[in-house]
N, C-alpha and C positions, 0 to 999 in steps of 0.2 A: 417491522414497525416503521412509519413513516410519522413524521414531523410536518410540520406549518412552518418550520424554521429551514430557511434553503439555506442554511451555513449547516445543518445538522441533519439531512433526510433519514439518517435511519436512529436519529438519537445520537446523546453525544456518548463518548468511551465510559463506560463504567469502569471508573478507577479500582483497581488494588484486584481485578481478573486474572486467576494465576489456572493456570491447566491442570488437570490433574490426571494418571494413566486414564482414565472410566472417557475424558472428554477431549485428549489428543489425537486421537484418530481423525474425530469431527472439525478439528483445526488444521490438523495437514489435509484432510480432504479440501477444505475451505481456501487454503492455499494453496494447491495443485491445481482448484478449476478456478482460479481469479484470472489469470491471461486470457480465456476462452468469453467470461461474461463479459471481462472491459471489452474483448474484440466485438461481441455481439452488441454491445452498447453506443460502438461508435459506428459500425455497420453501416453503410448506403449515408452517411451523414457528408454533404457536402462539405466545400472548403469554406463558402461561407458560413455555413453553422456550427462548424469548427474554430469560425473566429468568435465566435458567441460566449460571452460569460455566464456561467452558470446560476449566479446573481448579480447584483448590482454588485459593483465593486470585485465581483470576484473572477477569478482565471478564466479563461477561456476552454473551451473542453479540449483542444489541442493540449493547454498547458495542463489540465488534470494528467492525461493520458502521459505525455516526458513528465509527469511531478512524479507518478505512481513509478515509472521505470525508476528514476533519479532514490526515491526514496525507498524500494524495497530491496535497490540494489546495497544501498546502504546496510538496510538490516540484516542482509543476507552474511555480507562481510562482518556485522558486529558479531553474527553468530559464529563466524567462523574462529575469527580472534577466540571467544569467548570460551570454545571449545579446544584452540590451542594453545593457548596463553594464562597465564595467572591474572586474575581480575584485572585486564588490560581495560586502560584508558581511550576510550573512544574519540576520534575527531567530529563534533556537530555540525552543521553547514546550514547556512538560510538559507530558508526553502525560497523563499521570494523572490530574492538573488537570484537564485539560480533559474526559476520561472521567467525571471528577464531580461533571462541570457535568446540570444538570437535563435538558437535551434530550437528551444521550447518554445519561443514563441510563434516564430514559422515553419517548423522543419514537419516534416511529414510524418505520419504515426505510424508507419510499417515497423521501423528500426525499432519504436520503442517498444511497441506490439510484439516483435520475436523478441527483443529482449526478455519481456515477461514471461515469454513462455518457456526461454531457455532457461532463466533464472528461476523460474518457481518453478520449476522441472527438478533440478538440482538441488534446491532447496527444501522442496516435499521428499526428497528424498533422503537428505541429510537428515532431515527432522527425522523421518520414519528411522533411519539407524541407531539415533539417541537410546540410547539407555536414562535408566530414573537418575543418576549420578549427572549424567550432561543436563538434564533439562533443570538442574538448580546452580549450575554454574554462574557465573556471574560478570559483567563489564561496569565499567563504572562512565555515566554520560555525565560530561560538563553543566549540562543544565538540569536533570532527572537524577542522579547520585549514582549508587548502584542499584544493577539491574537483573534480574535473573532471568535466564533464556524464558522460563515457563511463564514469568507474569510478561512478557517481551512479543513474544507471539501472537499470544491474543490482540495485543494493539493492533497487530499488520494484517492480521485476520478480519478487525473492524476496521480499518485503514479501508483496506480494497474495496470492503462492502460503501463505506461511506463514499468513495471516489465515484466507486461506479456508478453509487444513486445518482449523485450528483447529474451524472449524464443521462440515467433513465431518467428522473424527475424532471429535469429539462425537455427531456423529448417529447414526454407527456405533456409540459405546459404549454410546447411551444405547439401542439398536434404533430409532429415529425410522426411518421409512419415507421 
Protein backbone atom coordinates (compact mmCIF):
# COMPACT_ATOMS: atom_id res chain seq x y z
CA UNK A 1 0.00 0.00 0.00
CA UNK A 2 1.35 3.33 -0.81
CA UNK A 3 0.12 6.90 0.50
CA UNK A 4 -0.02 10.60 -1.11
CA UNK A 5 1.54 11.21 2.28
CA UNK A 6 5.54 11.31 1.82
CA UNK A 7 5.86 11.26 5.81
CA UNK A 8 3.81 7.89 5.48
CA UNK A 9 4.49 5.89 1.93
CA UNK A 10 3.35 2.67 3.02
CA UNK A 11 0.58 3.81 5.75
CA UNK A 12 1.17 4.82 9.17
CA UNK A 13 1.79 1.77 12.06
CA UNK A 14 -1.28 0.09 12.98
CA UNK A 15 -1.19 0.43 16.56
CA UNK A 16 -1.82 -2.55 19.11
CA UNK A 17 -0.12 -5.30 16.03
CA UNK A 18 0.93 -8.26 18.26
CA UNK A 19 2.38 -11.58 16.21
CA UNK A 20 1.05 -14.51 16.82
CA UNK A 21 2.82 -18.42 16.04
CA UNK A 22 0.44 -18.63 12.49
CA UNK A 23 2.32 -14.90 11.36
CA UNK A 24 5.96 -15.02 12.90
CA UNK A 25 7.75 -16.74 10.49
CA UNK A 26 6.38 -13.91 7.87
CA UNK A 27 8.01 -11.22 10.48
CA UNK A 28 11.37 -12.79 10.87
CA UNK A 29 11.35 -13.39 7.15
CA UNK A 30 10.50 -9.65 6.84
CA UNK A 31 13.40 -8.94 9.02
CA UNK A 32 16.18 -11.21 7.60
CA UNK A 33 15.68 -9.53 4.04
CA UNK A 34 15.35 -5.63 5.15
CA UNK A 35 19.55 -5.04 4.87
CA UNK A 36 19.33 -6.54 1.17
CA UNK A 37 15.88 -4.16 -0.01
CA UNK A 38 17.54 -0.92 1.89
CA UNK A 39 20.78 -1.91 -0.04
CA UNK A 40 18.92 -2.27 -3.25
CA UNK A 41 17.15 0.93 -2.69
CA UNK A 42 20.18 3.07 -2.27
CA UNK A 43 21.99 1.22 -5.14
CA UNK A 44 23.85 3.38 -7.97
CA UNK A 45 22.28 6.54 -6.06
CA UNK A 46 24.87 9.16 -6.15
CA UNK A 47 26.46 11.48 -3.25
CA UNK A 48 24.39 14.07 -4.45
CA UNK A 49 21.08 12.39 -4.06
CA UNK A 50 22.09 10.98 -0.97
CA UNK A 51 22.01 14.56 0.23
CA UNK A 52 18.32 14.72 -0.88
CA UNK A 53 15.60 14.88 1.68
CA UNK A 54 13.09 12.48 1.22
CA UNK A 55 10.41 15.39 1.85
CA UNK A 56 10.44 18.73 2.59
CA UNK A 57 11.66 19.00 5.90
CA UNK A 58 12.60 15.64 6.12
CA UNK A 59 16.19 13.58 6.42
CA UNK A 60 18.27 12.99 3.80
CA UNK A 61 18.23 9.35 2.48
CA UNK A 62 21.92 9.09 3.75
CA UNK A 63 20.34 9.97 7.11
CA UNK A 64 17.34 7.30 6.65
CA UNK A 65 19.90 4.65 5.94
CA UNK A 66 22.37 5.52 9.73
CA UNK A 67 18.54 6.28 11.28
CA UNK A 68 17.56 2.50 10.33
CA UNK A 69 21.10 1.06 11.47
CA UNK A 70 20.94 3.67 14.76
CA UNK A 71 17.38 2.44 15.39
CA UNK A 72 17.06 -1.27 14.82
CA UNK A 73 20.33 -1.59 16.57
CA UNK A 74 18.44 -0.31 19.44
CA UNK A 75 15.70 -2.87 19.25
CA UNK A 76 17.73 -5.59 18.67
CA UNK A 77 19.45 -4.75 22.25
CA UNK A 78 15.84 -4.19 23.82
CA UNK A 79 15.25 -7.58 22.81
CA UNK A 80 18.03 -8.91 24.23
CA UNK A 81 17.68 -7.25 27.78
CA UNK A 82 14.12 -8.33 27.50
CA UNK A 83 14.88 -11.87 26.96
CA UNK A 84 17.66 -11.64 29.89
CA UNK A 85 16.38 -9.59 32.37
CA UNK A 86 13.04 -9.10 34.36
CA UNK A 87 10.94 -6.32 32.60
CA UNK A 88 14.22 -4.23 32.28
CA UNK A 89 13.87 -0.45 31.85
CA UNK A 90 15.03 0.59 28.52
CA UNK A 91 17.11 3.78 27.62
CA UNK A 92 15.10 6.11 24.55
CA UNK A 93 17.30 8.33 22.53
CA UNK A 94 16.22 11.17 19.94
CA UNK A 95 16.16 10.14 16.90
CA UNK A 96 16.81 13.65 15.44
CA UNK A 97 19.79 14.17 17.60
CA UNK A 98 21.18 11.74 16.64
CA UNK A 99 20.44 12.21 12.65
CA UNK A 100 22.56 15.53 13.27
CA UNK A 101 25.14 14.07 14.52
CA UNK A 102 28.13 14.32 11.77
CA UNK A 103 28.42 10.66 10.61
CA UNK A 104 24.70 10.48 9.87
CA UNK A 105 24.80 13.29 8.29
CA UNK A 106 27.99 12.80 6.02
CA UNK A 107 29.47 9.45 6.74
CA UNK A 108 29.12 6.92 4.07
CA UNK A 109 26.34 3.95 3.86
CA UNK A 110 28.70 1.01 3.55
CA UNK A 111 29.25 0.82 7.48
CA UNK A 112 25.65 1.12 8.05
CA UNK A 113 24.67 -1.18 5.32
CA UNK A 114 26.89 -4.23 6.78
CA UNK A 115 25.70 -3.27 10.00
CA UNK A 116 22.09 -4.14 8.94
CA UNK A 117 23.00 -7.13 7.53
CA UNK A 118 25.11 -8.27 10.45
CA UNK A 119 22.48 -7.26 12.93
CA UNK A 120 19.34 -8.58 11.21
CA UNK A 121 21.46 -11.58 10.64
CA UNK A 122 21.52 -12.33 14.42
CA UNK A 123 18.52 -10.88 15.03
CA UNK A 124 16.31 -13.11 12.45
CA UNK A 125 17.82 -15.56 14.21
CA UNK A 126 17.39 -14.84 17.79
CA UNK A 127 13.74 -14.29 16.86
CA UNK A 128 13.54 -17.68 15.08
CA UNK A 129 14.93 -19.44 18.61
CA UNK A 130 12.10 -17.84 20.75
CA UNK A 131 9.94 -20.00 22.08
CA UNK A 132 5.81 -18.77 22.83
CA UNK A 133 7.07 -17.87 26.59
CA UNK A 134 9.93 -15.27 25.04
CA UNK A 135 7.74 -13.56 22.50
CA UNK A 136 5.41 -12.30 25.65
CA UNK A 137 8.25 -11.22 27.56
CA UNK A 138 8.38 -7.76 28.21
CA UNK A 139 10.70 -4.21 28.65
CA UNK A 140 9.30 -1.24 29.94
CA UNK A 141 10.01 2.31 27.37
CA UNK A 142 10.16 5.63 29.09
CA UNK A 143 7.96 7.06 26.57
CA UNK A 144 5.67 3.72 25.23
CA UNK A 145 5.16 1.96 29.13
CA UNK A 146 5.56 -1.65 28.87
CA UNK A 147 6.32 -3.65 25.86
CA UNK A 148 6.12 -7.09 24.74
CA UNK A 149 8.61 -8.61 22.32
CA UNK A 150 5.60 -9.90 20.06
CA UNK A 151 3.40 -6.43 19.73
CA UNK A 152 7.63 -4.81 19.50
CA UNK A 153 8.54 -6.65 16.29
CA UNK A 154 5.94 -5.84 14.15
CA UNK A 155 6.83 -2.12 14.62
CA UNK A 156 10.57 -2.78 13.32
CA UNK A 157 9.13 -4.98 10.63
CA UNK A 158 6.97 -1.79 9.49
CA UNK A 159 9.85 0.51 10.50
CA UNK A 160 12.04 -0.94 7.57
CA UNK A 161 9.34 -1.19 5.26
CA UNK A 162 8.40 2.50 5.97
CA UNK A 163 12.24 3.73 5.68
CA UNK A 164 12.84 1.89 2.64
CA UNK A 165 9.70 3.52 0.76
CA UNK A 166 10.79 6.34 1.81
CA UNK A 167 13.89 5.97 -0.53
CA UNK A 168 12.00 4.02 -3.39
CA UNK A 169 9.22 6.73 -3.48
CA UNK A 170 11.75 9.26 -3.87
CA UNK A 171 13.58 7.45 -6.56
CA UNK A 172 10.40 7.28 -8.41
CA UNK A 173 9.49 10.91 -7.87
CA UNK A 174 12.69 12.22 -8.65
CA UNK A 175 12.87 9.44 -11.99
CA UNK A 176 16.28 7.99 -10.56
CA UNK A 177 16.75 4.86 -12.39
Amino acid sequence: MTTSDLRYPIGKLEPGTRLTPANRRIAILDIAELPGRMRDAVEGLSDKQLETPYRPDGWTVRQVVHHLADSHLHSTIRTRFALTLNQPTIMAYDENAWAQLADARTGPLEPSLLLLEGLHARWAALLESMTDADWVRTFVHPERGVVALDMNIPVYVWHGKHHTAHVTELRKRMGWS
